[in-house]
N, C-alpha and C positions, 0 to 999 in steps of 0.2 A: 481671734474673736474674744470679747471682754465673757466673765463670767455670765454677767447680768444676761446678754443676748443668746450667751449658750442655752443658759433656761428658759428662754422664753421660748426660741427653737425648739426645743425638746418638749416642750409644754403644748405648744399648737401641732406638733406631731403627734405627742399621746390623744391630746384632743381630736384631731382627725380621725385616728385609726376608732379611737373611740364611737366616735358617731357615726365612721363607712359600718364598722361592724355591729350598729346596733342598727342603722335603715337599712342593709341587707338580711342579716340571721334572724334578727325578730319578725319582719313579715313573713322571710321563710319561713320558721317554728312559727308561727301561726297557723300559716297555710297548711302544713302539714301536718301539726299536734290539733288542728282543729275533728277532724272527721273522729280522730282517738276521744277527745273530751267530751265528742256531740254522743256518740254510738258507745260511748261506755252504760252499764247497764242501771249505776244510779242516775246518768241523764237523760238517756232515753225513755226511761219511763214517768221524768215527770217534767221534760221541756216542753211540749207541747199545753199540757195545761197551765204548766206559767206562763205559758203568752199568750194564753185567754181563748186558747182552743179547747174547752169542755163548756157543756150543761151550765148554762145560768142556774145558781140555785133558787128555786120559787117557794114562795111560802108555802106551806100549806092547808094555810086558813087564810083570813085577811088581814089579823095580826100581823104586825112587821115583826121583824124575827130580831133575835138578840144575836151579833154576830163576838165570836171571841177570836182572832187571829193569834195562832203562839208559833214563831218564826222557827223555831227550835226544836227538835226531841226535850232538850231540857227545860226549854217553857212548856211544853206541854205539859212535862211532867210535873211540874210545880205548879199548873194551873189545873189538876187533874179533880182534885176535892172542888175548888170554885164551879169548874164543869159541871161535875156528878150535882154540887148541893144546886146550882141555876136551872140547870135542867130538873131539878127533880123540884123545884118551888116553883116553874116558871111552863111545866110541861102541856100545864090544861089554857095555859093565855095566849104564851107566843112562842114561835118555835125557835132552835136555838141550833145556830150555824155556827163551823167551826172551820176556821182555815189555817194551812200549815205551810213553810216550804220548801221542808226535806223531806226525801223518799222515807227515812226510818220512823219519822214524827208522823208523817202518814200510815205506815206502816201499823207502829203502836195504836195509833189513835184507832183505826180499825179495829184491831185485834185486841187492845184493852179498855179498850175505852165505847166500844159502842152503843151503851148505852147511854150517857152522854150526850149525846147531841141530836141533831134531826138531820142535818146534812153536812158532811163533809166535802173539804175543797181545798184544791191547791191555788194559792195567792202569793 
């Protein structure tokens, strides 16, 4: 056999084995690192409200509300003064919703930030 076809053989072998063992081991670690990922205790408590299983938040006057989404703990935190000064210019017109999409940025926002806003929400 010439060298050229050696590597080509050798090359559609690597290539196979590469692809049997990525369509059999990655469905499997799927299948099985899934129930670990869903039931760990930062998923669990905040998958159900990001797929839109919680409380629509409603105004609570007729004002439409001012919503600020910060994806992040760290946007939060950077967005924590614009919060406090909107909420506190904006508190007697319209109300001022806030949504998050980590457990810790919810967490915070709670716990330091609640006065801040009028309703929090995971988005």
């Amino acid at each position: 056999m010439n060298p050229t076809a050696d590597r080509q053989v050798r090359e559609r072998a690597a290539l196979a084995l590469y692809l049997g063992l990525m369509h059999t081991l990655l469905p499997a670690g799927a299948v099985l690192g899934a129930p670990v990922w869903v039931w760990s205790e930062k998923r669990r408590r905040t998958l159900l409200p990001r797929l839109g299983f919680q409380a629509l938040p409603s105004p609570p006057g007729a004002a439409r509300p001012l919503w600020v989404h910060a994806l992040s703990l760290g946007e939060l935190l950077s967005a924590s003064a614009l919060l406090r000064e909107l909420h506190r210019r904006l508190a007697s017109h319209r109300p001022l919703f806030l949504s998050v999409s980590t457990l810790a940025a919810h967490q915070v926002a709670e716990r330091d930030l609640a006065d801040a806003w009028d309703r929090l929400f995971y988005f």
